[in-house]
Backbone as CSV, one residue per row, in Angstrom:
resi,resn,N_x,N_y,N_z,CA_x,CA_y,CA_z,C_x,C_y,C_z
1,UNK,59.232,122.156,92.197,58.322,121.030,92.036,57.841,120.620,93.427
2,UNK,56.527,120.504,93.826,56.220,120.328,94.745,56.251,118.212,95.492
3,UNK,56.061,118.127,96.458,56.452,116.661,96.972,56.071,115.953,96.251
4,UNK,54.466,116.518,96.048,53.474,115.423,95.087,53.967,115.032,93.422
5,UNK,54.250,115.821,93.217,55.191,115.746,91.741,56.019,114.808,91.730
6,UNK,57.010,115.235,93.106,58.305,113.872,92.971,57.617,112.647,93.170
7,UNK,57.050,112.563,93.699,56.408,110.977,94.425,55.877,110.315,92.780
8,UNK,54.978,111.348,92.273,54.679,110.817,91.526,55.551,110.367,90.372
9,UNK,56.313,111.124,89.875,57.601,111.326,89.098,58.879,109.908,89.572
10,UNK,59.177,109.478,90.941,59.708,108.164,91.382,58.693,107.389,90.650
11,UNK,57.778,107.251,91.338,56.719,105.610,90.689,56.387,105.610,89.413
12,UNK,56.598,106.615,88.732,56.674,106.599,87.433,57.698,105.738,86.669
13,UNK,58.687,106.493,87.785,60.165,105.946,86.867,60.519,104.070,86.988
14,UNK,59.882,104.129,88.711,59.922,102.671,89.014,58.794,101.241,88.341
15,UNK,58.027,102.120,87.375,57.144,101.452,86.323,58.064,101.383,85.511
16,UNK,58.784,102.276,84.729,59.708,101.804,84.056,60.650,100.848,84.131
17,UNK,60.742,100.749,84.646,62.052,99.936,85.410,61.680,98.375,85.767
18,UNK,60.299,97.686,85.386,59.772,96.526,85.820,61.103,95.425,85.343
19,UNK,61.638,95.688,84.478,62.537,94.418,84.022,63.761,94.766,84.633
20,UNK,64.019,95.405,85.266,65.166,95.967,86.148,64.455,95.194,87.160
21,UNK,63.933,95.365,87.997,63.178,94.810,89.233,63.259,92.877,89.168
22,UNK,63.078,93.106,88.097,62.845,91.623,87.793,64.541,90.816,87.289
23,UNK,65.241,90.968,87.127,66.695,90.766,87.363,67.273,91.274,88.600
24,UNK,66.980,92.044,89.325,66.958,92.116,90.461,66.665,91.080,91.606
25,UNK,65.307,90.463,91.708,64.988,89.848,92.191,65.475,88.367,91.724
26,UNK,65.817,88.298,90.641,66.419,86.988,90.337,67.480,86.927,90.954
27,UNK,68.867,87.993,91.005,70.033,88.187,91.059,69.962,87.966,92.177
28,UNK,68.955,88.028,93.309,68.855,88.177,95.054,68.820,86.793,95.071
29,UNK,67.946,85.827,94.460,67.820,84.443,94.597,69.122,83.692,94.286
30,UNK,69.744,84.234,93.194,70.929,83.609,93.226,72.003,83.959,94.226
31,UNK,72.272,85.297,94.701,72.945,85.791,95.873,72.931,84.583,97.218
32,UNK,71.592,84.298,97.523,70.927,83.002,98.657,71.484,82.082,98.093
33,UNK,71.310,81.259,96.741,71.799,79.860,96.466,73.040,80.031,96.814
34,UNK,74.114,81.056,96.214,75.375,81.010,96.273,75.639,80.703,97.422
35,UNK,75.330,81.248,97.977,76.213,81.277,99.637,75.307,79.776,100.377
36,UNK,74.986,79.171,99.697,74.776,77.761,100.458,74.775,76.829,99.576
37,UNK,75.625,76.977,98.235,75.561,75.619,97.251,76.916,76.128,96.969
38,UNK,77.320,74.418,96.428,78.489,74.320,95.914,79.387,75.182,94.536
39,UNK,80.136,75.050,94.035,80.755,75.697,92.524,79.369,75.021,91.600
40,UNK,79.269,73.749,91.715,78.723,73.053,90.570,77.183,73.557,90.209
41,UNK,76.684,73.650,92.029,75.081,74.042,92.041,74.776,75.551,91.640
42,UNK,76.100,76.114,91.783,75.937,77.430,91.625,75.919,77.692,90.171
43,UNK,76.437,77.001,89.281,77.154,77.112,88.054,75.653,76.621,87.419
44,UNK,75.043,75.800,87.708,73.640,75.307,87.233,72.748,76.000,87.277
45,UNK,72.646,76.720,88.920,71.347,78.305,88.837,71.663,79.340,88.133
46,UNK,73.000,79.242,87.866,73.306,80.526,86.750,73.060,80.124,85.350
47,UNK,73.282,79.352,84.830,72.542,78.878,83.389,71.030,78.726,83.795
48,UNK,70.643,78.256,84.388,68.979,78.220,84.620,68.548,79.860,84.450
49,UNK,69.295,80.944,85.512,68.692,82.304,85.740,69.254,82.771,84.266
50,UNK,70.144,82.745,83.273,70.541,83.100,81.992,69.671,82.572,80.892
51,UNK,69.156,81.704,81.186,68.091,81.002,80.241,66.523,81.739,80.586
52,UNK,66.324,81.957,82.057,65.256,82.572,82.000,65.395,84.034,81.619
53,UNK,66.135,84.850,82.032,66.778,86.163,81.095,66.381,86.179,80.130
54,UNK,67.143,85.179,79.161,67.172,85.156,78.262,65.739,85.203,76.868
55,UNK,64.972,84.374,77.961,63.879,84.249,77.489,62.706,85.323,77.262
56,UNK,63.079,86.020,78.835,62.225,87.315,79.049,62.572,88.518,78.213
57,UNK,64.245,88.706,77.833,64.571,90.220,77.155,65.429,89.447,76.063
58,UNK,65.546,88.495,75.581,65.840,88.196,74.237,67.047,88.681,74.388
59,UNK,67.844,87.983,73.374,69.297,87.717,73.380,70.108,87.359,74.086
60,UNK,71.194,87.149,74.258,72.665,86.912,75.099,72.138,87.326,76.587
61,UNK,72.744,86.252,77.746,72.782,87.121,78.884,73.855,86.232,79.867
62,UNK,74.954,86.818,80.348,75.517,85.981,80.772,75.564,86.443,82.742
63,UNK,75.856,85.402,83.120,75.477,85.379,84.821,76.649,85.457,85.497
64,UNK,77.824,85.981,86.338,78.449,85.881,86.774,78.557,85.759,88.524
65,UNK,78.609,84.718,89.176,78.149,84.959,90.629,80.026,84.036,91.399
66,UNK,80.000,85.159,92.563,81.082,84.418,92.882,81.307,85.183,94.355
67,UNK,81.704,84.524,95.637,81.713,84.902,96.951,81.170,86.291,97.077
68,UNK,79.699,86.273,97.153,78.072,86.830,97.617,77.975,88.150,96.868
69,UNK,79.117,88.213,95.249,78.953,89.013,94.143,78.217,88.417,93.063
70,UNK,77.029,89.106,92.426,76.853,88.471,91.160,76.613,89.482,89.812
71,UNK,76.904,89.475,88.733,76.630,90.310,87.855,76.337,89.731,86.636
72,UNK,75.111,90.488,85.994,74.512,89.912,84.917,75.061,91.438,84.041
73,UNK,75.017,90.601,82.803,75.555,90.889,81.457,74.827,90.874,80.638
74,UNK,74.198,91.501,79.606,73.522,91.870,78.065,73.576,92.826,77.124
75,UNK,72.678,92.382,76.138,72.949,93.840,75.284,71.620,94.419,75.817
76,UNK,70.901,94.501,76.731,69.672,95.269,77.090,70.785,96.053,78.405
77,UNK,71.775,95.547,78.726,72.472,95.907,80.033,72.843,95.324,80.828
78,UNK,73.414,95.787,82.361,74.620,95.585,83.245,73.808,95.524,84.856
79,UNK,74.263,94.239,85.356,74.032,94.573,86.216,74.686,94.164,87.146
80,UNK,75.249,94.647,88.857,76.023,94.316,89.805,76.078,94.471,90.872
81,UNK,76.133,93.447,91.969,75.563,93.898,93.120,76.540,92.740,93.885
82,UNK,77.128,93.609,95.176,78.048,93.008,96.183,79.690,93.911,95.975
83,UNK,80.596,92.993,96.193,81.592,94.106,96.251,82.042,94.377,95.063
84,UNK,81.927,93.555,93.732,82.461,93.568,92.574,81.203,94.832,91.740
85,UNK,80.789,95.285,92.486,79.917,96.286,91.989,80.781,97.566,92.127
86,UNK,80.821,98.615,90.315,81.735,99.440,89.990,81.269,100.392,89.634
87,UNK,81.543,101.981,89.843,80.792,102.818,88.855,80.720,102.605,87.337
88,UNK,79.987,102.616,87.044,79.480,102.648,85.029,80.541,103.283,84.405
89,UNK,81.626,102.730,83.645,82.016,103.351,82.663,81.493,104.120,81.582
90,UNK,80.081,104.194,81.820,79.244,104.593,80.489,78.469,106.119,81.432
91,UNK,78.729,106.415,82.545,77.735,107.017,83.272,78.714,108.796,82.475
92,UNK,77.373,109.787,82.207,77.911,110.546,81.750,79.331,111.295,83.052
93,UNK,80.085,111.650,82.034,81.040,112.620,82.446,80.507,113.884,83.403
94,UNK,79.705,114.333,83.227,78.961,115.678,83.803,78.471,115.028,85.638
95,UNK,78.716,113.942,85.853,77.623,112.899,86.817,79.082,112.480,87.750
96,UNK,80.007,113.214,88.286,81.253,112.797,89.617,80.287,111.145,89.987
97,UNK,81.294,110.696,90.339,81.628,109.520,90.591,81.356,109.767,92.176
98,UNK,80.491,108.500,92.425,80.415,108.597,93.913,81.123,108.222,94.562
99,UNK,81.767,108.951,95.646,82.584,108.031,95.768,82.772,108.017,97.416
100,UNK,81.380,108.406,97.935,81.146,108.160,99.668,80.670,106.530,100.136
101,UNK,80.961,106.216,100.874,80.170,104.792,101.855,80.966,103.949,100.328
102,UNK,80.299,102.637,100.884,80.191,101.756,99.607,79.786,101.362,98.489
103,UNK,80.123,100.991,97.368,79.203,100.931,96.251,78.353,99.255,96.782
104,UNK,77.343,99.061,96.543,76.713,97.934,96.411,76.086,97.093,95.564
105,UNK,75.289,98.524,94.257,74.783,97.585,93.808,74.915,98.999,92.567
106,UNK,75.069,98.510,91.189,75.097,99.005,90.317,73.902,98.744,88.897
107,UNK,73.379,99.426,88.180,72.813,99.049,86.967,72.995,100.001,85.420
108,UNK,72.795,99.520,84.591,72.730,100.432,83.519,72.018,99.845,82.501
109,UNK,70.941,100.516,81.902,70.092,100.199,80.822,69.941,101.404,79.804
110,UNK,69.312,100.498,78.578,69.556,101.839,77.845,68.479,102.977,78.222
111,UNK,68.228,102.925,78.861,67.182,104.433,79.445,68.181,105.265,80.618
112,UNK,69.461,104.657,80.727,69.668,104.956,82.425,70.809,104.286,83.317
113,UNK,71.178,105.052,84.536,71.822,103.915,85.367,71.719,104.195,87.105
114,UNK,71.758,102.980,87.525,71.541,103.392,89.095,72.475,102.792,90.008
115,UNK,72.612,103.537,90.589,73.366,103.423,91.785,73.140,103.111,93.252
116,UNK,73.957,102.372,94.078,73.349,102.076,95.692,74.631,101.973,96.221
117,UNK,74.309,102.918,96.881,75.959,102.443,98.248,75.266,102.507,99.480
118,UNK,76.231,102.403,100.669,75.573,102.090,101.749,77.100,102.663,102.743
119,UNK,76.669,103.160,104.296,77.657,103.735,104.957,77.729,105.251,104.289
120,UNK,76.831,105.883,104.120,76.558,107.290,103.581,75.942,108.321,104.606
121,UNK,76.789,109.248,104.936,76.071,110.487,105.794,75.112,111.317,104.860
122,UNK,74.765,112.557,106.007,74.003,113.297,105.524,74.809,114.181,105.293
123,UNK,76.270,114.450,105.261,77.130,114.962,105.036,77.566,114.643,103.931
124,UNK,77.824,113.598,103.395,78.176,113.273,102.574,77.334,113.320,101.269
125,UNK,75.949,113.276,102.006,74.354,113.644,100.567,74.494,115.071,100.065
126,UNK,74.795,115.880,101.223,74.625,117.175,101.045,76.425,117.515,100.024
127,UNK,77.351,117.039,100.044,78.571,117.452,99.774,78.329,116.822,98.037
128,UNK,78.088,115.859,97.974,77.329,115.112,96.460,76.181,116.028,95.625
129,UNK,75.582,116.244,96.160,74.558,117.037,95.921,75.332,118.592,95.180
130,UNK,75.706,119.069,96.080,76.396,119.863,95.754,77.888,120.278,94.542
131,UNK,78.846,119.260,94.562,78.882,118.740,93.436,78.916,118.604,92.158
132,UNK,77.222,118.362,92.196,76.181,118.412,91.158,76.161,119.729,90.474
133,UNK,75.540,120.091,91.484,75.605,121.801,91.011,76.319,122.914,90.508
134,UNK,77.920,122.196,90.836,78.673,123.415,90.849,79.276,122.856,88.962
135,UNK,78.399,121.628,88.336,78.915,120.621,87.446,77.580,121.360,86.655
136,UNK,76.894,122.515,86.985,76.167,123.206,85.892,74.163,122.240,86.223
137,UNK,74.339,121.190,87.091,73.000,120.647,87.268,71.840,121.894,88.046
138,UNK,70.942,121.830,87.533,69.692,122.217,88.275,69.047,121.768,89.270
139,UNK,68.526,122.458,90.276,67.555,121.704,91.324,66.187,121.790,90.891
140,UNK,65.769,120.681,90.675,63.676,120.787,90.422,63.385,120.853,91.505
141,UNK,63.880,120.155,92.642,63.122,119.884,93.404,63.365,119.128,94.542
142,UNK,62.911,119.200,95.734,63.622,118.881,97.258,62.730,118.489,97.673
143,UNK,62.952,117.680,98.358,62.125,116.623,99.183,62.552,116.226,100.695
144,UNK,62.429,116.431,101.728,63.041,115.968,103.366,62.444,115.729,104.457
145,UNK,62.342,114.461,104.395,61.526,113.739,105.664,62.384,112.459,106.244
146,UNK,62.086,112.059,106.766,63.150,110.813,106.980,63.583,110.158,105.677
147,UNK,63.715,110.729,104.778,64.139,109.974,103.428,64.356,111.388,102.316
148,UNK,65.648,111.807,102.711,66.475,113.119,101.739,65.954,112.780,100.294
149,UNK,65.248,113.627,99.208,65.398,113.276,97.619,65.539,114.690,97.057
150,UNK,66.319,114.615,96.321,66.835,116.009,95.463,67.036,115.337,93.888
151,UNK,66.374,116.090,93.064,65.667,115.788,91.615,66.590,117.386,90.885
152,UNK,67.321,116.613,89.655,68.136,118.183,89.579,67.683,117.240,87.831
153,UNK,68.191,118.234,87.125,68.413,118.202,85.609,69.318,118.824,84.868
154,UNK,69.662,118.064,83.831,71.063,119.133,82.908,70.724,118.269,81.588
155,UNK,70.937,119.323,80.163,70.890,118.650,79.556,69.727,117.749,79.159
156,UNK,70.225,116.285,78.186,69.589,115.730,77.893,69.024,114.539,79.222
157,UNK,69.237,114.869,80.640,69.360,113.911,81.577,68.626,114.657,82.504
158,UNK,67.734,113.498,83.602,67.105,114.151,84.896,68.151,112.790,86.305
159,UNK,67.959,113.593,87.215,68.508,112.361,88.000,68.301,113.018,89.513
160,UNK,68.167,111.681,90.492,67.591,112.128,91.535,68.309,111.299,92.421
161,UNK,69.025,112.123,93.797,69.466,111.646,94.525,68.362,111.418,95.837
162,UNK,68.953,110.151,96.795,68.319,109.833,97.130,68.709,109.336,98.735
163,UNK,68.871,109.959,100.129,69.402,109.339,100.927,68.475,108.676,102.271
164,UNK,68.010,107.507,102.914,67.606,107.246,103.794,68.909,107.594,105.284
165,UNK,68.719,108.206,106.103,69.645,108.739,106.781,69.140,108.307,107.921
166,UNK,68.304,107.549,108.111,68.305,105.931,109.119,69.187,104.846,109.089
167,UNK,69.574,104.657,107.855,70.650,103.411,107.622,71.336,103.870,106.722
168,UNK,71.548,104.917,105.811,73.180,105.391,105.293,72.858,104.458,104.201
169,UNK,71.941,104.247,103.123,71.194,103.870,102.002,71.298,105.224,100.954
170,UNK,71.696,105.539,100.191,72.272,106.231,98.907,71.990,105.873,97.778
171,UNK,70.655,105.965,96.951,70.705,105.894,95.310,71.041,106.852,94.916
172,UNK,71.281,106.603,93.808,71.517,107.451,92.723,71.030,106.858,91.224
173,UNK,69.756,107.651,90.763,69.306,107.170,89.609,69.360,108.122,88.589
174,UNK,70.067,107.846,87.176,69.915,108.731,86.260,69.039,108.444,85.119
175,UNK,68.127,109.914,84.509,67.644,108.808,83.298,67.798,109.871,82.458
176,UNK,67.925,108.966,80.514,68.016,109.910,79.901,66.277,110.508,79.292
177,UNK,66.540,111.898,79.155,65.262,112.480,78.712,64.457,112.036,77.742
């Protein structure tokens, strides 16, 4: 697959993903309140950000924020970011567990799940990567400029690793087909 493919094939995926983005960016605002408001104020932006959730993807959503961790909860999905951020119990079996640098920030929806750690070599992209492969995945496709992306497939799943090797930045996004 040539560069232009992947590029296009990311912003594709990151259209998908608008309500991901958008709990995201909430979850960052509450990250800021936390760390400069009290238990009580904090406990108030989290019912406020659960109510607006709530409103946007319908049903249940519960907010959990606590020393500069916060994680949101639904039946649309999971989300987690800071140190209480965990690999997916739900992430297929075929998909090793990352387990270089730090985890930071975690998600899972029903299309998918993504991953972010941080403190990641290019040693460590290339040893992951690999991995992959020897776990029966395919390579579509390679990408290397100041920003490593390798796009493999297996199965009912595509997923694309992802390393900035300026700052040791590591996704990992899976989606199902």
């Amino acid at each position: 697959m040539d560069q232009e493919n992947i590029k296009k094939e990311v912003v594709a995926g990151v259209k998908k993903n608008k309500k991901l983005i958008t709990i995201i960016v909430i979850v960052a605002v509450l990250v800021i309140a936390v760390s400069v408001n009290s238990f009580v104020a904090r406990k108030i932006g989290e019912r406020r950000a659960e109510k607006i959730l709530e409103d946007q993807f319908g049903g249940k959503v519960d907010i959990n924020s606590q020393n500069g961790s916060v994680s949101v909860k639904s039946d649309k999905g999971d989300f987690s970011v800071g140190e209480i951020a965990k690999w997916p119990t739900d992430m297929p079996t075929d998909i090793p567990e990352f387990t270089y640098g730090k985890l930071k920030m975690t998600a899972t929806v029903p299309t998918g799940w993504q991953i972010l750690a941080t403190g990641v070599s290019e040693e460590n992209f290339t040893a992951y990567n690999s991995s992959l492969k020897s776990l029966g995945w395919s390579n579509v496709g390679t990408f290397n400029a100041n920003l490593g992306m390798v796009q493999m497939t297996k199965g009912n799943y595509n997923l694309i690793t992802i390393l900035n090797s300026q700052n040791g930045n590591f996704t990992l996004t899976v989606s199902k087909k």
